[in-house]
C-alpha positions, 0 to 999 in steps of 0.5 A: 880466630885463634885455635884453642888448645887443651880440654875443656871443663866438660870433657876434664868433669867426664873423664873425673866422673867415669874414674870415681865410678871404676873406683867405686866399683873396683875398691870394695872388690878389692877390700873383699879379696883382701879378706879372703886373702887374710882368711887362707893365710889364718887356714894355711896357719893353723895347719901349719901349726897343726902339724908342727904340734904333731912333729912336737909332740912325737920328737918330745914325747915325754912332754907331748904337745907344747905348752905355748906358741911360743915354744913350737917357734924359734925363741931367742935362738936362731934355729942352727944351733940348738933346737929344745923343747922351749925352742922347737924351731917348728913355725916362724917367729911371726907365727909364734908371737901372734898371740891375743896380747901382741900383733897379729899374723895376716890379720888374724890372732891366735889363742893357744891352749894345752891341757895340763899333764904330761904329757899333754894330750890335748890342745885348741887352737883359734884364730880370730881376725883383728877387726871383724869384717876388716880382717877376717869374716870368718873364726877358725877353731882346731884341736889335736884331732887336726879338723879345722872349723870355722863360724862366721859370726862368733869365735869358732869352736869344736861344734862348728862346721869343719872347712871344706 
């Protein structure tokens, strides 16, 4: 009688079952941390551009706060040369152009307002996930008041419960 070498169908059919139960176990926990992920990225985001609003409208006081995402990041300058009210070198190009119209940031896109006036003394700032349940579970929602709010079903706003 010959020794036969190798597994069998039964043991290879096994060992195929248990992999796709760890999969099947191990994948939805990692779609739910990458949500979590995207979500602090949007938080960390919209303190950064928080408190780059507040270094904006202090260092150009006669305007107060920025217009635009657009003018609180790098624009075409490379931030070693000139800084300007239009070119504030403030937050990252990424950052600055993860508008409603473009690609997002983490996820996550950003809905920039300002009052009219000068010097603007008002802004809102909110950050929505690119595909909810995807992305992002959660909307965040902040305003010159630097408080962010978060909803869980619709667009955040000013009514909405603050983050702990």
């Amino acid at each position: 009688m010959r020794k036969q070498k190798g597994f069998s169908l039964i043991e290879l059919l096994i060992v195929v079952a248990i992999i796709l139960i760890i999969a099947a176990i191990a994948i939805p926990k990692l779609l739910r941390s990458r949500i979590a992920a995207d979500e602090a990225s949007a938080v960390g985001s919209v303190r950064t551009i928080n408190t780059s609003e507040v270094t904006y409208a202090s260092t150009y006081s006669d305007i107060g706060y920025s217009s635009s995402l657009a003018n609180l990041g790098p624009g075409t300058s490379t931030c070693t040369a000139s800084v300007s009210s239009t070119a504030a070198c403030l937050i990252d190009s990424v950052l600055a152009g993860a508008t409603a119209s473009t690609s997002p940031k983490s996820g996550f896109f950003f809905t920039y307002t300002d009052t009219t006036g000068t010097p603007s003394i008002i802004y809102t700032l909110a950050a929505d996930p690119a595909v909810r349940g995807q992305t992002g579970q959660r909307s965040f929602f902040s305003d010159q008041s630097g408080v962010i709010r978060f909803n869980a079903s619709a667009a955040a706003s000013a009514s909405d419960k603050p983050i702990q």
